[in-house]
N, C-alpha and C positions, 0 to 999 in steps of 0.2 A: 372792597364790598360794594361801594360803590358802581365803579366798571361793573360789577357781575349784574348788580341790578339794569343797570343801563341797556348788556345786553339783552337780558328778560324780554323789557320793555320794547326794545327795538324786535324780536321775534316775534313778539306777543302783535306788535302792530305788523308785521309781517300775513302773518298769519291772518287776522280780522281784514287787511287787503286782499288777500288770499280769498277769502273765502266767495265774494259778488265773482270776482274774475275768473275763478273755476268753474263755477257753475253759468256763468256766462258762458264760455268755452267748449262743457258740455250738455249745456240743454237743458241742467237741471234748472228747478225752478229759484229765481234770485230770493234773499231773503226779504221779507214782507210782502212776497207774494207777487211782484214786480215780475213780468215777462222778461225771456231772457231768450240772447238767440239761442235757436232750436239748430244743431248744423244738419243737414239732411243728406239727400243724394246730390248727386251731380256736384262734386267740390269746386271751388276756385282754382284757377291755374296758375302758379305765380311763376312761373316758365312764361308762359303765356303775358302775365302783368309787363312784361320788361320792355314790351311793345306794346301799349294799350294808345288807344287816342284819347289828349289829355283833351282835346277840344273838341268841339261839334261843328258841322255836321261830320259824318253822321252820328246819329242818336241813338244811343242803346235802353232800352226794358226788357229787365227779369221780369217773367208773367206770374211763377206760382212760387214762389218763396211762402217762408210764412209770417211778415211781417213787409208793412208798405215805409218806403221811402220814395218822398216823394220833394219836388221845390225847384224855381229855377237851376241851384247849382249843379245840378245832378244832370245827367240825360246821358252824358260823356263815357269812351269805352273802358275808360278806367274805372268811372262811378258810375253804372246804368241807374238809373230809375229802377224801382222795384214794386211791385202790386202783389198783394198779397192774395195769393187764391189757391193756397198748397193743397187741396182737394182736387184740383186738377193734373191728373196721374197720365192721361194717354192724350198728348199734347196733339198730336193730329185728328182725334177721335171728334165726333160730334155732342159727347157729355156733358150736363148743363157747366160743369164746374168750367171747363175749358169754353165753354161758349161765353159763361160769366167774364172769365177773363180776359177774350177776345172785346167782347162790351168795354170792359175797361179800359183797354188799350184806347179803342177810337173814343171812347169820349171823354176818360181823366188823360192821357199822354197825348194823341191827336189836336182832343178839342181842347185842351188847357193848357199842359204840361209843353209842349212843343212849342206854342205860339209866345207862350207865356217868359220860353227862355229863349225867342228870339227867331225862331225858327220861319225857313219861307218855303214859301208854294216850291213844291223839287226836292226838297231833301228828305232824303232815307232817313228811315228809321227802322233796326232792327229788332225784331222780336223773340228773345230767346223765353225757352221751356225745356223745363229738367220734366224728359218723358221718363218713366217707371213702366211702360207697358208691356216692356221685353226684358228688362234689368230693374231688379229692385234696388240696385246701388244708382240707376238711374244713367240716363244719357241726352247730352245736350242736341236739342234741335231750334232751328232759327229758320225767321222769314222775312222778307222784306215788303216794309208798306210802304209808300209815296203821300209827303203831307200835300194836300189839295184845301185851297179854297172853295169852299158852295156857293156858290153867289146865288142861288137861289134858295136858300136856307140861312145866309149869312154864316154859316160855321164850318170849323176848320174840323177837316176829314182827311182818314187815310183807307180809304177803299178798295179794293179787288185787293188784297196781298198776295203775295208769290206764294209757292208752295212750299212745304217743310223741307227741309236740306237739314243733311245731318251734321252733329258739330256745331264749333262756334263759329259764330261771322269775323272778319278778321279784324284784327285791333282789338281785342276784347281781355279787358282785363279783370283783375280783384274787384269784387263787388258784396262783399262782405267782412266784417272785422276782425273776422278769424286770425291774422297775422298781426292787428292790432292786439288784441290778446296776449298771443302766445311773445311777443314782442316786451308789452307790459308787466308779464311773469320776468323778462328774463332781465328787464330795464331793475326792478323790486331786488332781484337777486345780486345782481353787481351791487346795488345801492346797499345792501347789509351786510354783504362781503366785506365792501369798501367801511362801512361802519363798526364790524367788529373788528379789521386790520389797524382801524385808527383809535379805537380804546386799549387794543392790548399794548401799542406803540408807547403810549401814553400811560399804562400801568408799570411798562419795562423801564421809562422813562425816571416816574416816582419811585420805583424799589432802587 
């Protein structure tokens, strides 16, 4: 009687772990109302991941996700920076959303985020954006800026950028948790496999 309760309880918390991780996974909303990633267009590549650059230079930022991560540890092709401005759909267009983002880039990644993780006068930084303006499942485009000192301004700047090229810039890996998830589902499911293998052991044991 025992074991059978045991198992219950072990589903029961299966399941109530269950429940943040799916709806993290798929975009629905987390319980208590807590933002949850949204997964959108333009997926992560994890083909792509196997070669990311774990170090900087150079510096990668996602422009229009729809949540910001941001901090020195970040910037790297494996973990880009991220700014949130998922309103910006036609990433080469002149649209406020896209010009907002373009803002952000030079002055939270540029003037802060760059210098802030060490960064000098010469090093690239890539700029990717999941366009929607030909494919609604979305397609990567990226550019390259140059961080520069202003010495007449006192701040750090990344001015004139290259123009849109399609695809990602190379080295560019996972930049969302999507495989942390799907990872932690399957981490949960060995762990109760393994939990109910080792009460029935234990029940064959006692009879």
């Amino acid at each position: 009687m025992r074991s059978t309760l045991r198992i219950v309880a072990a589903v029961v918390v299966l399941v109530v772990l269950l429940v943040p991780l799916t709806a993290f996974a798929s975009g629905k909303p987390c319980p208590g109302g807590k933002p949850c990633y949204t997964p959108g267009p333009c997926p992560d590549d994890p083909v792509a991941s196997k070669n990311c650059a774990p170090d900087a230079p150079p510096y990668y930022v996602v422009v229009n996700r729809t949540f910001d991560r941001l901090g020195p540890k970040y910037g790297t092709g494996c973990v880009p920076w991220i700014l949130q401005n998922p309103d910006c759909k036609d990433c080469t267009s002149s649209e406020p959303a896209c010009q907002a983002a373009a803002i952000d880039v030079e002055q939270i990644i540029c003037g802060y985020e760059m210098p802030n993780a060490g960064a000098q006068a010469g090093d690239v930084l890539y700029e990717m954006c999941c366009d929607c303006a030909n494919n609604y499942k979305g397609d990567w485009v990226y550019r390259e800026r140059v961080l520069q000192y202003n010495q007449a301004t006192g701040a750090w700047e990344c001015p004139d950028p290259s123009d849109w090229m399609p695809g990602l810039p190379p080295r560019t890996g996972i930049d969302l948790p999507t495989p942390i998830v799907v990872g932690g589902l399957a981490l949960l499911g060995v762990v109760m496999v393994g939990a109910g293998f080792a009460v029935r052991r234990r029940t064959v044991r006692l009879v």
